[in-house]
VMD Tcl script that builds the backbone (N, CA, C; Angstrom):
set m [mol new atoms 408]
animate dup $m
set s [atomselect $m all]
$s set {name element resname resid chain x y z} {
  {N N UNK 1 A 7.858 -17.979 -5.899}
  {CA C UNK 1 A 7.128 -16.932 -5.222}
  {C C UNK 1 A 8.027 -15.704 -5.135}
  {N N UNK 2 A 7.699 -14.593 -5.427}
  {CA C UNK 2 A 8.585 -13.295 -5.394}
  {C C UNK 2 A 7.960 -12.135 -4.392}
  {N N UNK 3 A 7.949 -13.316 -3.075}
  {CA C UNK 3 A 8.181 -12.066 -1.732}
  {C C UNK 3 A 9.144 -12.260 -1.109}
  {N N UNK 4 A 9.097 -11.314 -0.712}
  {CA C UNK 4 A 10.522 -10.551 0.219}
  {C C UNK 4 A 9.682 -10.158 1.051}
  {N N UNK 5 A 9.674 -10.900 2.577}
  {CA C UNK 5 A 9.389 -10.756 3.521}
  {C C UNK 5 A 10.531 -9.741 4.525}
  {N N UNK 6 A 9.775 -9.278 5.092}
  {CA C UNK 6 A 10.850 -8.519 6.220}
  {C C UNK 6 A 10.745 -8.728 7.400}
  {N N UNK 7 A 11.900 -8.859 8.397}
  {CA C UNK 7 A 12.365 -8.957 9.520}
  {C C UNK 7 A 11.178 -7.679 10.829}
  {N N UNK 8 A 10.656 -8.250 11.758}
  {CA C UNK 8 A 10.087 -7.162 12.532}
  {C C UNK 8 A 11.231 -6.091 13.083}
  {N N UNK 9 A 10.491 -5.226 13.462}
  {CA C UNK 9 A 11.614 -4.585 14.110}
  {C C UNK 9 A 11.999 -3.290 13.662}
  {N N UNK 10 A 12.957 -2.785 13.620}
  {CA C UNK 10 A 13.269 -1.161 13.114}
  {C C UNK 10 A 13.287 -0.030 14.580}
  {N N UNK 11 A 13.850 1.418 13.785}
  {CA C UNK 11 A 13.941 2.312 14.582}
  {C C UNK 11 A 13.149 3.077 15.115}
  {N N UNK 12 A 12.098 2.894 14.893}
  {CA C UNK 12 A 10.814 3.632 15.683}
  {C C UNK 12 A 10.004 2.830 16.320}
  {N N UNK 13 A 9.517 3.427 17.312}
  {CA C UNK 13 A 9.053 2.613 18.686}
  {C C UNK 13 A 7.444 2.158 18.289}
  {N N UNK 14 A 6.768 2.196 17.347}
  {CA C UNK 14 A 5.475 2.043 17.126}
  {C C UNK 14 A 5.272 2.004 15.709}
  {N N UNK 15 A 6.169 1.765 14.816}
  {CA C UNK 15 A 5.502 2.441 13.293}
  {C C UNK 15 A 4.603 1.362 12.229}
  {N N UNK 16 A 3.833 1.947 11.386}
  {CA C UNK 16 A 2.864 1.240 10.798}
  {C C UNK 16 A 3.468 0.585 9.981}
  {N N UNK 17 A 3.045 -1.069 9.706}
  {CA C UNK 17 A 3.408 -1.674 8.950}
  {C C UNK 17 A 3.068 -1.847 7.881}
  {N N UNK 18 A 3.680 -1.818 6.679}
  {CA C UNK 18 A 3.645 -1.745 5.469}
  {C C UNK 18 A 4.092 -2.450 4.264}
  {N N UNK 19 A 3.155 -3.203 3.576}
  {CA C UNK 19 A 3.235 -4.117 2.488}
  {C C UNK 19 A 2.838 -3.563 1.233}
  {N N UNK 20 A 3.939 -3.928 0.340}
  {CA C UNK 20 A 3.807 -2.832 -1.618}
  {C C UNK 20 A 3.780 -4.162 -1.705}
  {N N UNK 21 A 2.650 -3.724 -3.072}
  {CA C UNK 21 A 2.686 -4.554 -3.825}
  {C C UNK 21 A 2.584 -3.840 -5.275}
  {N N UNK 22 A 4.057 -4.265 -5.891}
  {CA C UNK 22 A 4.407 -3.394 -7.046}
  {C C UNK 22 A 5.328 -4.338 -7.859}
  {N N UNK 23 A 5.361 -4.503 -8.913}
  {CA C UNK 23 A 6.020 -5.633 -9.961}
  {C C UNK 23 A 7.314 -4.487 -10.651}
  {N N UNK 24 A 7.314 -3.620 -10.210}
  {CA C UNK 24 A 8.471 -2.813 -10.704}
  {C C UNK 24 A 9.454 -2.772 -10.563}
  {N N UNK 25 A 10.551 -3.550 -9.799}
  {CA C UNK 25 A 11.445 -3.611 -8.144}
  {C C UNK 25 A 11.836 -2.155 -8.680}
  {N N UNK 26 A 12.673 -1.417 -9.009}
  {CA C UNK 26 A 12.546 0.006 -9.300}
  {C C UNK 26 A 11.727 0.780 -8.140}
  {N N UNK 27 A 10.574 0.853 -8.728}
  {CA C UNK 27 A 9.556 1.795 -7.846}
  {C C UNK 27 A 9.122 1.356 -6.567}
  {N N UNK 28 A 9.422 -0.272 -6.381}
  {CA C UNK 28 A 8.883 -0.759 -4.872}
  {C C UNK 28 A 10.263 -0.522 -4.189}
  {N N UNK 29 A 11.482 -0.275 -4.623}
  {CA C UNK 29 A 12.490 0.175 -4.095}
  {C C UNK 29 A 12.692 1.620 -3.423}
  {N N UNK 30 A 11.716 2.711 -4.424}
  {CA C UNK 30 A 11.502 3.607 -4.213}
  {C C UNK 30 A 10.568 4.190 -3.238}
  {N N UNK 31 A 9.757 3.254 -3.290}
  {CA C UNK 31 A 8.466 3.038 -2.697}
  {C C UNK 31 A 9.077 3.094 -1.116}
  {N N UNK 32 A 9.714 1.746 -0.600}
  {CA C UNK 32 A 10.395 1.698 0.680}
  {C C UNK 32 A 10.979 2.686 0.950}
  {N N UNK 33 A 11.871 3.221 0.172}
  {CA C UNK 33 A 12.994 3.955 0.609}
  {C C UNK 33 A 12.194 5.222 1.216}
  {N N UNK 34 A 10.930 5.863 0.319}
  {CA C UNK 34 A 10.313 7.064 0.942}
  {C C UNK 34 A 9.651 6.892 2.326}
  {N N UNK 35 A 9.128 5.347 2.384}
  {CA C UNK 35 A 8.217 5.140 3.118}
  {C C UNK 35 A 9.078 4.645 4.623}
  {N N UNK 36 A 10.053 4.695 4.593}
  {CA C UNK 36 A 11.078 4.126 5.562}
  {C C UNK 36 A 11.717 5.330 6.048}
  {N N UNK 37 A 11.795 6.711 5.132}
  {CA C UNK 37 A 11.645 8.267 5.523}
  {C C UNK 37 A 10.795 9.519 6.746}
  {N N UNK 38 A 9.287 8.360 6.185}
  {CA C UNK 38 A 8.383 8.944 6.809}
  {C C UNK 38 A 8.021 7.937 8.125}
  {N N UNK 39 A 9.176 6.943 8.648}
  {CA C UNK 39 A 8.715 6.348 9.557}
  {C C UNK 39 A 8.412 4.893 9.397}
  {N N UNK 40 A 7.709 4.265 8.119}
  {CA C UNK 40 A 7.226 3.431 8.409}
  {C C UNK 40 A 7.916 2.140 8.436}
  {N N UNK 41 A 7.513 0.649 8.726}
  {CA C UNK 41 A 8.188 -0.370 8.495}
  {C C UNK 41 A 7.811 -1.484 7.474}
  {N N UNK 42 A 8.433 -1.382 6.072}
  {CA C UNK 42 A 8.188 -1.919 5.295}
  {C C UNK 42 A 8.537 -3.635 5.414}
  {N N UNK 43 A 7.590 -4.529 5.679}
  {CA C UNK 43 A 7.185 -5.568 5.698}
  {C C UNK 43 A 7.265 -6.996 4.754}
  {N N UNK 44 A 6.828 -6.166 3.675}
  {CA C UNK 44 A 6.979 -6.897 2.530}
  {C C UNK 44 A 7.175 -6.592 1.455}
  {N N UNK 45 A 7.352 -7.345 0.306}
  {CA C UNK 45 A 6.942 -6.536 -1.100}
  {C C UNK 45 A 6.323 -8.004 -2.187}
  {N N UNK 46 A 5.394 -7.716 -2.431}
  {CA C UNK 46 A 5.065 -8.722 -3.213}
  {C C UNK 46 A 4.356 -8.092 -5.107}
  {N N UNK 47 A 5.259 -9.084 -5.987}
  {CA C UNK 47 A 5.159 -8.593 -7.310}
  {C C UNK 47 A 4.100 -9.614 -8.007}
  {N N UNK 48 A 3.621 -9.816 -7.338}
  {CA C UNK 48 A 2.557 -10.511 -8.377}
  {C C UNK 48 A 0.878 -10.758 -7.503}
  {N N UNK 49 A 0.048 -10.930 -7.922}
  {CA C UNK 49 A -1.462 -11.051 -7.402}
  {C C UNK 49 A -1.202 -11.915 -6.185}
  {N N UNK 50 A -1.069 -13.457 -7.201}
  {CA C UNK 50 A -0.676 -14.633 -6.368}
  {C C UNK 50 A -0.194 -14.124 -4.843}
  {N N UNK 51 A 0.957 -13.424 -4.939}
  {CA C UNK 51 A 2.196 -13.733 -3.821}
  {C C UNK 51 A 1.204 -12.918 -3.098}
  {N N UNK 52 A 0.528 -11.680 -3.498}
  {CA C UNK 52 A 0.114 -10.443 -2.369}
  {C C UNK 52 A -1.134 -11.301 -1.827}
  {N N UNK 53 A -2.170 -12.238 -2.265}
  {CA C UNK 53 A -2.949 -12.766 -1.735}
  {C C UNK 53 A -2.439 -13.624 -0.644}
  {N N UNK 54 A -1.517 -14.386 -0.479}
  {CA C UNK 54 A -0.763 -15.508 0.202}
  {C C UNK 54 A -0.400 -14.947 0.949}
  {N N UNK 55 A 0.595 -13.437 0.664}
  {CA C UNK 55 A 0.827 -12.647 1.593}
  {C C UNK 55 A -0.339 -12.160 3.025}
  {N N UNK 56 A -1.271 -11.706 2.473}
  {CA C UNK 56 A -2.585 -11.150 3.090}
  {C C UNK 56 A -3.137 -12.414 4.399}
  {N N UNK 57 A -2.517 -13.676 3.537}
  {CA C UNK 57 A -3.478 -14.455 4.939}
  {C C UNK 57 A -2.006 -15.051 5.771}
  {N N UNK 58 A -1.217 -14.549 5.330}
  {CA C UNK 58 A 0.322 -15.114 6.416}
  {C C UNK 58 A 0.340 -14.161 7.449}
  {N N UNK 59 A 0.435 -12.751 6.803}
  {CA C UNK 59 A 0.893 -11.426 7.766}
  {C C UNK 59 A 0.323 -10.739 8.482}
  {N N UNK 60 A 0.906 -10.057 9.343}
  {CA C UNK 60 A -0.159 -9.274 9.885}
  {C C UNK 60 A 0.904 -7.768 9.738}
  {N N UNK 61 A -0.250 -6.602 9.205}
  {CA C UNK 61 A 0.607 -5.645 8.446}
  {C C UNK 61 A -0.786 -4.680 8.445}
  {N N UNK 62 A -0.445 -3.221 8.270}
  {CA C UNK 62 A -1.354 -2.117 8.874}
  {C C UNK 62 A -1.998 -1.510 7.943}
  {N N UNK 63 A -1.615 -1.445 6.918}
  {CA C UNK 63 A -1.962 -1.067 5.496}
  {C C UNK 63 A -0.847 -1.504 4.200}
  {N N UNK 64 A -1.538 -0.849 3.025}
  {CA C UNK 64 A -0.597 -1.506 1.751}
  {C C UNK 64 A -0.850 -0.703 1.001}
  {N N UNK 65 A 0.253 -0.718 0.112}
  {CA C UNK 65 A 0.413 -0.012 -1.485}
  {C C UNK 65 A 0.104 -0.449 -2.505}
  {N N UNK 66 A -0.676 -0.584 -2.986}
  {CA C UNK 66 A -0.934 -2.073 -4.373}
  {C C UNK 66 A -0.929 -1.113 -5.511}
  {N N UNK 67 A 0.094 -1.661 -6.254}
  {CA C UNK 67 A -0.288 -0.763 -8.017}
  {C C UNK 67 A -1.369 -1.812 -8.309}
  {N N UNK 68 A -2.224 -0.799 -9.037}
  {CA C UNK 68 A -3.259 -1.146 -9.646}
  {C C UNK 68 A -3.378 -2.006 -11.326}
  {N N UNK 69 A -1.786 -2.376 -11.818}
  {CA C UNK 69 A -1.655 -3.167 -12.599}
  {C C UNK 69 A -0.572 -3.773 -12.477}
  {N N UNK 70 A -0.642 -5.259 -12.417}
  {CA C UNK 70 A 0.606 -6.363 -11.798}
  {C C UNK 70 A 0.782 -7.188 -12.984}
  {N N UNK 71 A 1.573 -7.131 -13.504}
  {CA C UNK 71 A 2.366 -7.540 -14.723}
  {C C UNK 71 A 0.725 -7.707 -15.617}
  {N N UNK 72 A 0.201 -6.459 -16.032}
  {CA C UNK 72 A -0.570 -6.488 -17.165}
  {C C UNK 72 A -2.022 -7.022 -16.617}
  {N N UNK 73 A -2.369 -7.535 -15.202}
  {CA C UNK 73 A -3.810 -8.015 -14.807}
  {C C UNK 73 A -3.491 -7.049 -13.533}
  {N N UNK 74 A -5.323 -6.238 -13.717}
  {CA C UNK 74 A -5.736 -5.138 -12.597}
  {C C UNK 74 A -5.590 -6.082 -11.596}
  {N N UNK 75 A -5.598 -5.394 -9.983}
  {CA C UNK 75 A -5.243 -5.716 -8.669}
  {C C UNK 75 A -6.493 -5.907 -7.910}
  {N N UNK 76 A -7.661 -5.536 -8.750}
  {CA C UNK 76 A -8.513 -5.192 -7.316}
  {C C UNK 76 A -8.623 -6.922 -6.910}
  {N N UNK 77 A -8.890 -7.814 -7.630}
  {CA C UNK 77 A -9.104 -8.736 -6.323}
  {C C UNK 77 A -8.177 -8.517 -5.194}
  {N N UNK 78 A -6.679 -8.110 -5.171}
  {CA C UNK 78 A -5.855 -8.060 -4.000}
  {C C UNK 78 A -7.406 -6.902 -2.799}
  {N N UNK 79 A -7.357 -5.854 -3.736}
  {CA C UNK 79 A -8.143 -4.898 -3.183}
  {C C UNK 79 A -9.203 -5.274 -2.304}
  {N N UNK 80 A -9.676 -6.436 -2.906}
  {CA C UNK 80 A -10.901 -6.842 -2.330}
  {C C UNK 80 A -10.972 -7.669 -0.936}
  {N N UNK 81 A -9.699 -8.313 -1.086}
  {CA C UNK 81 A -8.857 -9.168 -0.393}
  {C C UNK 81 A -8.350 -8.285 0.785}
  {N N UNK 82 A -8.187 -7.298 0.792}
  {CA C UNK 82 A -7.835 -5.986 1.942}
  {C C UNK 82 A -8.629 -5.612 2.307}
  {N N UNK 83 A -9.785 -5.255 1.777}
  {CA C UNK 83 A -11.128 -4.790 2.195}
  {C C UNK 83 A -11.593 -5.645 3.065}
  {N N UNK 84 A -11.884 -7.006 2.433}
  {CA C UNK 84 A -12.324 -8.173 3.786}
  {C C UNK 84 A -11.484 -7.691 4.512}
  {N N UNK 85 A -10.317 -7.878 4.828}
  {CA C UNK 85 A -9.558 -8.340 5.759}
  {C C UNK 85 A -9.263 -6.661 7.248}
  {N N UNK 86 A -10.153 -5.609 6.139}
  {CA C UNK 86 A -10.339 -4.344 6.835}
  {C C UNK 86 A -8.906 -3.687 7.286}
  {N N UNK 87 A -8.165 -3.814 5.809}
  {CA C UNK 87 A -6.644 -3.358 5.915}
  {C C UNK 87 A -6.897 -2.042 5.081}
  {N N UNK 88 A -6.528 -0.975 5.383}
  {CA C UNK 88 A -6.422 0.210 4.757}
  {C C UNK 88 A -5.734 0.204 3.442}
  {N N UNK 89 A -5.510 0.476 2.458}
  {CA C UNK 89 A -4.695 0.452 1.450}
  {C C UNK 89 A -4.744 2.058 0.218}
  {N N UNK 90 A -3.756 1.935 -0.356}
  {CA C UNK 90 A -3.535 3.285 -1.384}
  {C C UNK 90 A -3.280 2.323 -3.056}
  {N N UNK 91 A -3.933 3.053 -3.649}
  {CA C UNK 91 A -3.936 2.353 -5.025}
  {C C UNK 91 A -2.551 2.849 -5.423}
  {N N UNK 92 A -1.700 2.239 -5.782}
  {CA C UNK 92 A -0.803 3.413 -6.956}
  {C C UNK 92 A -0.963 3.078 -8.538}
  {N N UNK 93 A -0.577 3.713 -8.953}
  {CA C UNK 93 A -0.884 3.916 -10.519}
  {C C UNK 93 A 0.065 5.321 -11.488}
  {N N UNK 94 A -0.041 4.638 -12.506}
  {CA C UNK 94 A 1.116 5.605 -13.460}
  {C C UNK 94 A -0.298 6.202 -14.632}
  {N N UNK 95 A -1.410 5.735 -14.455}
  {CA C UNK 95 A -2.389 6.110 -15.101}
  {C C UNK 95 A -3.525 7.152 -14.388}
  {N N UNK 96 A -4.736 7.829 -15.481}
  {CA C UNK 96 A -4.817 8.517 -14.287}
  {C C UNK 96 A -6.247 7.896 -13.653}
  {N N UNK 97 A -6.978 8.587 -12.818}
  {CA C UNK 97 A -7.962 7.796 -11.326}
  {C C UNK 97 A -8.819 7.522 -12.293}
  {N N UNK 98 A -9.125 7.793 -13.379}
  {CA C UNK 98 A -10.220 7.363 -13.814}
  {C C UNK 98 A -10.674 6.290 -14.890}
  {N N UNK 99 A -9.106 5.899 -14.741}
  {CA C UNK 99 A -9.021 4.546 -15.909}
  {C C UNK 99 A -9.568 3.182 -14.471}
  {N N UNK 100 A -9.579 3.584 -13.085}
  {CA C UNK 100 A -10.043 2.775 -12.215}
  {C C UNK 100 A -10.921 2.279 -12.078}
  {N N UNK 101 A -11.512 1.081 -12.056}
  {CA C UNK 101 A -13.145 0.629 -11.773}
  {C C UNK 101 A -14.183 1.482 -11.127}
  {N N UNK 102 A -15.394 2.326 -11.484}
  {CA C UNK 102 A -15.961 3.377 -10.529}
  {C C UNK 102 A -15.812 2.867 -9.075}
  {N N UNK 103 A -16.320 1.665 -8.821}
  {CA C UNK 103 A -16.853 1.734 -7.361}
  {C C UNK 103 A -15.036 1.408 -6.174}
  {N N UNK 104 A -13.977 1.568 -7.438}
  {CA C UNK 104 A -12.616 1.778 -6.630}
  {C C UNK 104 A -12.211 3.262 -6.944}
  {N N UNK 105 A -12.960 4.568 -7.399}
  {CA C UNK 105 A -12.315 5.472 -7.885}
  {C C UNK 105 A -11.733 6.175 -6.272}
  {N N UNK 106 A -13.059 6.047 -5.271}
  {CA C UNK 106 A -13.045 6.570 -3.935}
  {C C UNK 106 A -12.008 6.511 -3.382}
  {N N UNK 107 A -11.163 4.920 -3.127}
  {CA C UNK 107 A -9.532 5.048 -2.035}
  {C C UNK 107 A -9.100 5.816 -2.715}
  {N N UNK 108 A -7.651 5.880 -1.897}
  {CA C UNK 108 A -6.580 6.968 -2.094}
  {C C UNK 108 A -5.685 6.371 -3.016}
  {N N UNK 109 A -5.482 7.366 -3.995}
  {CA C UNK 109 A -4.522 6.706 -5.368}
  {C C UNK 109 A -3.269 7.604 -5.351}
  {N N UNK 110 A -2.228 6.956 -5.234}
  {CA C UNK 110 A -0.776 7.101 -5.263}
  {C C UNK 110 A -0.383 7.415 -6.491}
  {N N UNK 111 A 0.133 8.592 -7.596}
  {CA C UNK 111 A 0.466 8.689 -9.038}
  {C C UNK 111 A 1.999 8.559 -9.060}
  {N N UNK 112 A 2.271 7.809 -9.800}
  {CA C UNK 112 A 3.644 7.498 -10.107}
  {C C UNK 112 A 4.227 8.792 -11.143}
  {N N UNK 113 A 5.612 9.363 -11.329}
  {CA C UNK 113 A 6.599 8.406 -10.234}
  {C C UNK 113 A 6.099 8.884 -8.725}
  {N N UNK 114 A 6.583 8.265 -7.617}
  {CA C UNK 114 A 6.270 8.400 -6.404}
  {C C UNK 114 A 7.099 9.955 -6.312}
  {N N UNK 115 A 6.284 10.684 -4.995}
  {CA C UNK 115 A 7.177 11.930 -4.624}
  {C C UNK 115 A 6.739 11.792 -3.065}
  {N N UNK 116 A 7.401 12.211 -2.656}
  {CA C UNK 116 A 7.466 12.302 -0.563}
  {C C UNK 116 A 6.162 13.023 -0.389}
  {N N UNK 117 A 5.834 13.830 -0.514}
  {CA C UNK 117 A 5.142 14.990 -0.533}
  {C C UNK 117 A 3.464 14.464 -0.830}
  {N N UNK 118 A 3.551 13.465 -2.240}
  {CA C UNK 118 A 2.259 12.778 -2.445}
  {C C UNK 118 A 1.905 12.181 -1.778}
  {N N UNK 119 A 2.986 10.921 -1.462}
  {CA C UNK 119 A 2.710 9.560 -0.580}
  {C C UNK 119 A 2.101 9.921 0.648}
  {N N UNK 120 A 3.409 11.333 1.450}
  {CA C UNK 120 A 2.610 11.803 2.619}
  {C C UNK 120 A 1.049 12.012 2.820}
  {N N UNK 121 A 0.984 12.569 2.144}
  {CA C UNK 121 A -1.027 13.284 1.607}
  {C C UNK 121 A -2.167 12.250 1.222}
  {N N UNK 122 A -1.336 10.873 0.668}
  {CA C UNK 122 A -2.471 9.677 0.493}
  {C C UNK 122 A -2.347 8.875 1.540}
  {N N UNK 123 A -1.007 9.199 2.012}
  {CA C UNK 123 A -1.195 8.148 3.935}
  {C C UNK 123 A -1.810 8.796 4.944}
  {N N UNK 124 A -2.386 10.113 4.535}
  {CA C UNK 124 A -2.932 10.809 5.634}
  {C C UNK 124 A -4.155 10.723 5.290}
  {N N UNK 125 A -4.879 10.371 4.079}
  {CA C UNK 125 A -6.245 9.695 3.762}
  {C C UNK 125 A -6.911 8.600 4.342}
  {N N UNK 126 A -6.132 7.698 4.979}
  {CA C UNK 126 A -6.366 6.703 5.644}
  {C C UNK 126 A -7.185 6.585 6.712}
  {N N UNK 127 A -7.517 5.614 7.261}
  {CA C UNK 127 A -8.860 5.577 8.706}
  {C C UNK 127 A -8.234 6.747 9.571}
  {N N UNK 128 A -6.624 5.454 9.995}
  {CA C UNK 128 A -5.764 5.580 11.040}
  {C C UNK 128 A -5.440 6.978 11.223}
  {N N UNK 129 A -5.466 8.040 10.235}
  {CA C UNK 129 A -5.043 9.484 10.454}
  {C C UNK 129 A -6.127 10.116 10.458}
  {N N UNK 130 A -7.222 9.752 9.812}
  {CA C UNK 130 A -8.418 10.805 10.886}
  {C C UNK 130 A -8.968 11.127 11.820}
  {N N UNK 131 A -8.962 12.261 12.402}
  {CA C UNK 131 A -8.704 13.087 13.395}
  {C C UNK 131 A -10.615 12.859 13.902}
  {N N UNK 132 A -10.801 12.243 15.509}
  {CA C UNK 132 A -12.598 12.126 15.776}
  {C C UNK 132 A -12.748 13.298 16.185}
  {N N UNK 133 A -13.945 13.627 16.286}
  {CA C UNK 133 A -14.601 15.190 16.164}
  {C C UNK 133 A -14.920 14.439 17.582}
  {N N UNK 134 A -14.379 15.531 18.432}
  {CA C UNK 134 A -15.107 15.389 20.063}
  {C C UNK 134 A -16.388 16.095 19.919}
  {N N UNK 135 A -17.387 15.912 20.566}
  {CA C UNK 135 A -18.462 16.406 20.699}
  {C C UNK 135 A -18.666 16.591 22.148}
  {N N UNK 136 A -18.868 18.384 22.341}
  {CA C UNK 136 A -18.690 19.162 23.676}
  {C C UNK 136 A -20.952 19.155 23.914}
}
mol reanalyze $m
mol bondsrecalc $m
mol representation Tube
mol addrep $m
């Protein structure tokens, strides 16, 4: 099995937890390192379908990163597998949005290589950062 589970805990008093799932160690290295920038607490990392499904019913974790191709087979069952489970998630991909299944073009897609600046802008796509319209 090729997860790397992580320890709870870290330097911020509340931050969202966060599971990649990326077969690259490279870019899921990269992946953390930005995402551990902007706060968050990276959780896990799982490189293969298998591990991120197994993962999904062990953990409890706030959203996820899933590249959208894991050693050569698309991700969405993981996808689908998040969706039940009503976990927010960001596609990433080195290809572009429209090589994606239509009815996955909608989430938020991460383009490789990763940049601070992107990641920021597709984590702010999420449920958790939209802002409710008070009604006066």
């Amino acid at each position: 099995m090729n997860v790397i589970p992580f320890p709870r805990g870290g330097g911020n008093s509340n931050p969202k937890r966060v599971l990649i799932v990326e077969d690259e160690s490279l870019m899921a290295l990269l992946l953390e390192h930005l995402l551990q920038e902007l706060g968050y607490e990276v959780v896990g990392i799982c490189a293969s379908i298998h591990d991120a499904l197994s993962f999904i019913d062990k953990e409890f974790f706030d959203l996820a990163i899933l590249d959208i191709n894991l050693r050569g087979i698309e991700s969405y069952e993981v996808a689908d597998k998040l969706d039940d489970h009503r976990v927010p998630f960001i596609f990433s991909t080195g290809y572009d949005v429209v090589k994606l299944l239509k009815p996955y073009r909608e989430y938020p897609t991460l383009q490789k290589p990763y940049e601070m600046q992107s990641l920021k802008s597709e984590l702010e796509k999420l449920p958790f950062f939209q802002k409710k319209k008070i009604l006066t």
